[in-house]
C-alpha positions in Angstrom: 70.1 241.6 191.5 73.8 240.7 192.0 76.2 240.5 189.1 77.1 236.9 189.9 73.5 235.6 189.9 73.2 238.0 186.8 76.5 236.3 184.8 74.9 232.7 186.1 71.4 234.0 184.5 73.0 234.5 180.7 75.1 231.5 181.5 71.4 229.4 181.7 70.1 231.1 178.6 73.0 230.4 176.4 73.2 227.3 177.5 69.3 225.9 177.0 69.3 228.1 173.6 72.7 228.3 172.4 76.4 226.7 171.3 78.8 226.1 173.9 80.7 228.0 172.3 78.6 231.1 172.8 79.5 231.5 176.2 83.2 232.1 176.0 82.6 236.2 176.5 81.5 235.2 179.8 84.8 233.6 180.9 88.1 235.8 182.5 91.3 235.3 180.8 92.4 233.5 183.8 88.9 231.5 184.6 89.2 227.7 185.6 86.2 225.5 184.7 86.1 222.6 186.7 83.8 219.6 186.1 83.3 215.6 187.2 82.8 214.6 183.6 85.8 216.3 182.3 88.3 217.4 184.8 90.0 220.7 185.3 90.6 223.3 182.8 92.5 226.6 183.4 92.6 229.6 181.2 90.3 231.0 178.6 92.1 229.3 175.9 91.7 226.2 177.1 88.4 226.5 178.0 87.6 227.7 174.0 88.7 224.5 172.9 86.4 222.4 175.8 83.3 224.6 174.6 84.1 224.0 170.9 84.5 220.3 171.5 81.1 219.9 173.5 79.7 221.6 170.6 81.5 219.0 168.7 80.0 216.1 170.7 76.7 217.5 171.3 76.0 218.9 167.3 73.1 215.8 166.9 72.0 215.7 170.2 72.1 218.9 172.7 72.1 218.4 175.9 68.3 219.5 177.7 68.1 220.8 181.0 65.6 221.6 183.6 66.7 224.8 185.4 65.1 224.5 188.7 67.1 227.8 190.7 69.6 230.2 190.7 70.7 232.6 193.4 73.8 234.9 194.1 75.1 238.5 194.9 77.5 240.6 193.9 80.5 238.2 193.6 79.4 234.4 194.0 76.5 232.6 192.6 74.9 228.7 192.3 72.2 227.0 190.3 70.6 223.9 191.0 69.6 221.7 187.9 68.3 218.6 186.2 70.4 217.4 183.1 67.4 215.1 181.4 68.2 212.5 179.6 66.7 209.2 177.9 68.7 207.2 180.2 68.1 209.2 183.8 68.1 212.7 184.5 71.3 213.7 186.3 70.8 216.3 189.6 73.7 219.1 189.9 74.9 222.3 191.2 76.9 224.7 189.3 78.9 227.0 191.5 80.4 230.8 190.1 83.0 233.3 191.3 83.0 236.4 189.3 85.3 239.2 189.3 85.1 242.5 186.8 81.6 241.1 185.3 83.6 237.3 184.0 83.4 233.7 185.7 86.8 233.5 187.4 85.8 230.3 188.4 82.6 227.9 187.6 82.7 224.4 188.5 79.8 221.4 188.8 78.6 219.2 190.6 77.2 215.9 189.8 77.1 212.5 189.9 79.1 211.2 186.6 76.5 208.8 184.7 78.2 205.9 183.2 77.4 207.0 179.8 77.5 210.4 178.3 
């Protein structure tokens, strides 16, 4: 198995059974985290406060997710998934660069639903 598809893997488990918050380890110092829903977001610290705020938003209600694939090699991995939700599941695609075991870049895609 690749370490990209392996990073995306623990990525997917944190994030059906954990915090946000939890999956800080996984990011470089220099990682950007791009997203529809919330923009751009470079560096780890920056990226802290994101997770710690979705853990913020999310405390009542986590978000569910259908994991429906992931593949990858050594350096670049994707995942294909269902965000479901009372109002209509949202379809996306999470994309990861690694470098040195750490997401130097992860960024989703998705249509945006009007409500969060």
């Amino acid at each position: 198995m690749g370490a990209a598809k392996a990073l995306a893997e623990t990525f997917w488990e944190i994030q059906m059974n954990g915090s946000h918050a939890e999956l800080l380890p996984l990011f470089a110092d220099d990682a950007l985290f791009e997203d529809p829903a919330i923009g751009r977001i470079e560096g780890k610290p920056a990226i802290a406060r994101l997770l710690g705020h979705l853990d913020k938003i999310f405390a009542d209600n986590p978000p569910q997710f259908e994991l429906l694939e992931i593949a990858g090699d050594e350096t670049v991995a994707w995942s294909r998934w269902i965000w479901k939700r009372p109002s209509g599941d949202v379809e996306g695609v999470g994309l990861y660069r690694i470098k040195d075991g750490k997401f130097t870049s992860y960024r989703d895609f998705f249509e945006v639903p009007d409500r969060i």
